[in-house]
C-alpha positions in Angstrom: 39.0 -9.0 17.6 37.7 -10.4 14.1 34.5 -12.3 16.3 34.3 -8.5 17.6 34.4 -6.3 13.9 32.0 -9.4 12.1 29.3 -8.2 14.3 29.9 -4.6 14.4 29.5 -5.0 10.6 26.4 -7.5 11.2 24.4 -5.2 13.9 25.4 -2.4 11.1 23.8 -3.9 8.4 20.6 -4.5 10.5 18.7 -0.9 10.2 15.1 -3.0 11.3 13.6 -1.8 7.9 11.2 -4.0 5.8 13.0 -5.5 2.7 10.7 -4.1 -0.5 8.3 -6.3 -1.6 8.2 -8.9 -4.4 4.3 -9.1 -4.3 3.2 -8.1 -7.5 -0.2 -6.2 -7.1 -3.5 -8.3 -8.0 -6.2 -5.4 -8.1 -6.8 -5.8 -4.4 -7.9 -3.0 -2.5 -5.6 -0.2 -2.0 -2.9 -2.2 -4.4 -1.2 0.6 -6.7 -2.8 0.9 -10.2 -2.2 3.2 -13.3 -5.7 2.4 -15.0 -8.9 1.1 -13.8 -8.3 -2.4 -15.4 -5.3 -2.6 -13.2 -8.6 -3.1 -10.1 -10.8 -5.4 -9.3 -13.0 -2.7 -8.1 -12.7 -1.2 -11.1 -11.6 2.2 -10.0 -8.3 3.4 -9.9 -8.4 6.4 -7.7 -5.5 9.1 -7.6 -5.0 10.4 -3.9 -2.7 13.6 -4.7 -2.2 14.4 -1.4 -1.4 11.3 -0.4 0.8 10.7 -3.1 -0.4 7.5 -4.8 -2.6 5.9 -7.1 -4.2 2.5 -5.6 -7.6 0.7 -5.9 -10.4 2.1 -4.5 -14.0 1.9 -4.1 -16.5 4.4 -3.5 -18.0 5.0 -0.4 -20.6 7.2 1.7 -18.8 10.2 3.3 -18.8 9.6 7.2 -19.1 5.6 6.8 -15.4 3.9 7.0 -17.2 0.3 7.6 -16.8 -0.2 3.8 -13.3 1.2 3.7 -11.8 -1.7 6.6 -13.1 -5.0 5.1 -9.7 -6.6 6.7 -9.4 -3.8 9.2 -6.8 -1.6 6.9 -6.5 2.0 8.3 -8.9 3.9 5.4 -11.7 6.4 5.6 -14.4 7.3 3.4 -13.4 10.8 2.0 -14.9 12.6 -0.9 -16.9 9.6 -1.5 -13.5 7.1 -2.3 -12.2 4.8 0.2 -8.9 6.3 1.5 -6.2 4.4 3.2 -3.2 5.6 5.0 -0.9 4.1 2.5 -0.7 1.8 -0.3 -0.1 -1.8 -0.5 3.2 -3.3 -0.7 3.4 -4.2 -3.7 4.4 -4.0 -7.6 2.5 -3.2 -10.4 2.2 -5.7 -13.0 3.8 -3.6 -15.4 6.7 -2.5 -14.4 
């Protein structure tokens, strides 16, 4: 019976989410950022309909090949590289 409620209470701790991330953002692209110095790009872009604030760089509307160096999920929109969500990551700062 106590083998039997140990792993009910194991299984039940187990919800197959991620643990948060300890990585604390370095300025890569699509890391979170509050100011453009936070970026090795440079540019801090605020995507308000995404939500977030993460490096960016600027891009050609309709091109993406500049948005995927490492084959992130990101589009050129309104001339910023967008991605479909930020990094993992903490900012520096915090």
């Amino acid at each position: 019976m106590r083998m039997s409620i140990a792993l009910v209470l194991v299984l039940a701790g187990c919800t197959g989410d991620a643990p948060p991330s300890n990585r604390t953002c370095a300025g890569n692209l699509y890391d979170l950022c509050l100011t453009e110095h936070d970026c090795m790009s440079g540019n801090c872009h605020t995507f308000a309909s995404q939500g977030f604030e993460v490096c960016s760089t600027p891009c050609t509307t309709g091109d993406d090949r500049p948005c995927k160096p490492n084959g992130e999920q990101a589009t050129c929109s309104a001339g910023y590289c967008t991605p479909a969500a930020a990094n993992d990551c903490k900012l520096p700062h915090q």
